[in-house]
N, C-alpha and C positions, 0 to 999 in steps of 0.2 A: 246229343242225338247221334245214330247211326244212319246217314244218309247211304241210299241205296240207287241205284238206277237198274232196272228188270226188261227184261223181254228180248226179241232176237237181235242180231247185231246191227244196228243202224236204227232200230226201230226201240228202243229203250225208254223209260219211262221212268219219272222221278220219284220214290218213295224212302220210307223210313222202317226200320226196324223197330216194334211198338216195346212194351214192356215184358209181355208172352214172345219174345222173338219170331212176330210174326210180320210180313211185309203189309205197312197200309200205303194206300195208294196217295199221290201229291202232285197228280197231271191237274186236278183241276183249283191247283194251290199254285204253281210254279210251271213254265215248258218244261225247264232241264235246270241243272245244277251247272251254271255258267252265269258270266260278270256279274249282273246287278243281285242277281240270287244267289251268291254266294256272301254277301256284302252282311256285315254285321247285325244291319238293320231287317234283311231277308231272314235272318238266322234265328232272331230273335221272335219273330213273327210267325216261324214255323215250328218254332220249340214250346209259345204261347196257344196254340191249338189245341183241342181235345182230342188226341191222337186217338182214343179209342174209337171217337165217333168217323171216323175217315173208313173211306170203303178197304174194307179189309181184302188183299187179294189172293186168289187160292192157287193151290199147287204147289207145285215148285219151279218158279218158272227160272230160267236163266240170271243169274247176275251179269251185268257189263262190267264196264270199265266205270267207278262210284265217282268220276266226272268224264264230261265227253271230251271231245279230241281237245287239248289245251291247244296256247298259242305256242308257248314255249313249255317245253320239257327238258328241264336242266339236271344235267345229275353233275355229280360231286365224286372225285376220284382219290384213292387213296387216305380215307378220313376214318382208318382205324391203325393204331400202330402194329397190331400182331397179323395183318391182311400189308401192309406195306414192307415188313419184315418178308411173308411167304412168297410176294412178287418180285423179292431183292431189292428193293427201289427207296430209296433216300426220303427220311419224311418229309412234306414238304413244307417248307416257310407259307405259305399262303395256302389255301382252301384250289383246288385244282378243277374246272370248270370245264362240260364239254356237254356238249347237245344228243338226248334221242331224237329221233324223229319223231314229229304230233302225232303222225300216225302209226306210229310201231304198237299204238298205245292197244291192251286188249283186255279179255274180262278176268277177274280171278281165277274162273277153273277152265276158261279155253284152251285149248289145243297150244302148245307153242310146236311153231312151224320153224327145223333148222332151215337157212338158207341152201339155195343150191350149192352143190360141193363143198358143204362144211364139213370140217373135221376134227373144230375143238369150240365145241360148244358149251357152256359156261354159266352159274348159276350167283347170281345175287341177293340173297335178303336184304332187306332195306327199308328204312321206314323213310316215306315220302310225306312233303310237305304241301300243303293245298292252298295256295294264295286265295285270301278273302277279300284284301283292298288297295290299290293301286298303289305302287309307290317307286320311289328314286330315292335313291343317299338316306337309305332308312338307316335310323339311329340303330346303335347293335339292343340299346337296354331299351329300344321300342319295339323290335322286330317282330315279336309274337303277336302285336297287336295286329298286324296286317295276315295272319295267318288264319284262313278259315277254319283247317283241320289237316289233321293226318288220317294215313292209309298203308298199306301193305304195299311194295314192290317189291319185282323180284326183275335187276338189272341185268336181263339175261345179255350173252354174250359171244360172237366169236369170235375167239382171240387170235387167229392167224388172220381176218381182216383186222382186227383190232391193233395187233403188234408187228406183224410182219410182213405186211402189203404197205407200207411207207405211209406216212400223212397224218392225218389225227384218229383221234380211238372211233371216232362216231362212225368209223366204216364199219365198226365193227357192234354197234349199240344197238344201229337203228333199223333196223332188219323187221318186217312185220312180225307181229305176234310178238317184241321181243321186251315189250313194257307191261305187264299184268301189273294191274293196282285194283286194290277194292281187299276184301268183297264190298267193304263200306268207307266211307269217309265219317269218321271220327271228326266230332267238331272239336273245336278246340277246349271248351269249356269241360270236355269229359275227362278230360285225361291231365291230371293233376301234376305231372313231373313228365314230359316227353323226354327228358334226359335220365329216365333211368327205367328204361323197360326192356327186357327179354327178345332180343331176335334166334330166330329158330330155322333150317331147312333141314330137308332131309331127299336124298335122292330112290328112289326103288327101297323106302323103307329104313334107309342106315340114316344116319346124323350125320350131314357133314360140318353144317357149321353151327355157333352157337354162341350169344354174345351179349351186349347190352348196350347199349346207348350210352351208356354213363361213360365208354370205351374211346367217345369218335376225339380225333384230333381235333377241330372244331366244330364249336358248339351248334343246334339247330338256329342261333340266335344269332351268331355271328355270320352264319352259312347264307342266311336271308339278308342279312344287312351287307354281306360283299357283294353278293350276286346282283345288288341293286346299287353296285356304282356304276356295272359294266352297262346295266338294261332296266328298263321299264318294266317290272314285276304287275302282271296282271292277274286280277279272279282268276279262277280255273287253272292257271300256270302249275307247274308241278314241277317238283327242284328235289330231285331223290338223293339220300342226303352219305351214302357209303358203304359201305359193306362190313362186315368182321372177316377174320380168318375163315378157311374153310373150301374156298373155290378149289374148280378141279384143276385152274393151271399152277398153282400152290403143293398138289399130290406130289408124290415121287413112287409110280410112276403115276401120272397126268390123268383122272379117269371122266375124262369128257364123255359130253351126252351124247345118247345117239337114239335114234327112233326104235320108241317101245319103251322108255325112262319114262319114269313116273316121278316127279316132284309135286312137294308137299311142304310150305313152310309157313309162317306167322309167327307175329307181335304180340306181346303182350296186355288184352285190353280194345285191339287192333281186328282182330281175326286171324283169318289162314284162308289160304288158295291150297288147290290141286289140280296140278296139270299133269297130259301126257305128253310126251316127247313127239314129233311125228316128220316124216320126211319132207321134203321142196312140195312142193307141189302146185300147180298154175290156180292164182284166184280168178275163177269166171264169174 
């Protein structure tokens, strides 16, 4: 299934992408795509429906974020060899682990908003992982089972809080607007091989990067089963799992974003986003 969440920001509603790619509606199947309804049992229940007969919703209304604000949002650093080659940086013996903010978290084609006085702003494809069932010390050759589905991110970035303001990268991660996922969550049953699918962005139209899965240093199965020695893996959690080559602090010279950029990237199977670039600006 293509799980979808629609409508304005904060006010989002749970549906699915039918056969005809069209949005049917799942408010009065589920609240939201969060803990118990993400759960195997949820999944099964809602893939068992006569998706035709659900109220079909019209328009075109907004995509969110294809889950609500997670508890943890973990991303994973350094988990392609030709992206740890462009940063100069040594590969690393273990899986490299650092926190977005819940709420950095935004829709597929929202606005990303640079922070105030940013100056090197920075672009991630990435295929994110969707915890579907609770766990600790998950076995590595069980870790897909606790996986609801994947999704589209794009691990935006600014790298002068990130690298050169001292301390850990997440000063530099968690910045509003700076976690697009969606447009859907892929369950996991759809996607026959997540180790070998097409990641794609492109910035104002060019290709910057371009890669595969089949690339990362570890695997999306090992990735789940480390991150659950340090913590408690919850539903909804999201654990974005690397990047390929391609980023702007990798150029020579550097071609960071700046307001009025348009990005545009996706997966293979997965979807695609489109955002524009846009300046600080006060959320009232």
């Amino acid at each position: 299934m293509k799980l979808v969440r629609y409508g304005r920001p904060g006010k989002e509603k749970p549906g699915l992408i039918d056969a005809e790619g069209r949005i049917r509606d799942l408010s009065h199947e589920i609240p939201d795509f969060a803990g118990k309804h993400l759960s195997p049992k949820s999944l099964k229940k809602l893939s068992k429906l006569k998706h035709k007969d659900l109220p079909l919703v019209r328009g075109e209304p907004r995509f969110g974020p294809c889950v609500p604000q997670p508890g943890n949002f973990i991303a994973i650093g350094l988990n392609y060899t030709d992206h740890a080659a462009e940063a100069g940086m040594a590969l690393p013996k273990e899986p490299i682990i650092f926190n977005k903010a819940p709420n950095s978290i935004s829709g597929p084609n929202d606005d990303i908003m640079l922070p105030k006085g940013a100056v090197k702003g920075d672009w991630e494809i990435e295929i994110a992982i969707v915890i579907g069932t609770r766990g600790t010390y998950i076995k590595e050759a069980d870790a897909l089972d606790y996986v609801a589905g994947f999704c589209v991110c794009n691990d935006v970035s600014e790298r002068e809080y990130q690298i050169e303001r001292a301390g850990q990268w997440t000063k530099g991660k968690g910045c509003p607007t700076f976690g697009p996922v969606g447009p859907w969550l892929v369950t996991a049953d759809e996607i026959e091989d997540p180790q070998n699918l097409e990641l794609w962005l492109d910035v104002n139209g060019v290709r910057q990067q371009s890669g595969n899965t089949s690339k990362m240093i570890f695997s999306l199965k090992k990735i789940v089963s480390y991150c659950s020695e340090f913590m408690t893996l919850d539903p909804g959690d999201i654990i974005t799992t690397g990047t390929p080559a391609g980023v702007a602090l990798g150029r020579k010279p550097p071609n960071f974003l700046k307001a009025g950029d348009t990005i545009s990237c996706g997966i293979t199977s997965l979807g695609q986003q489109a955002n524009r670039v846009i300046a600080w600006r006060r959320d009232d």
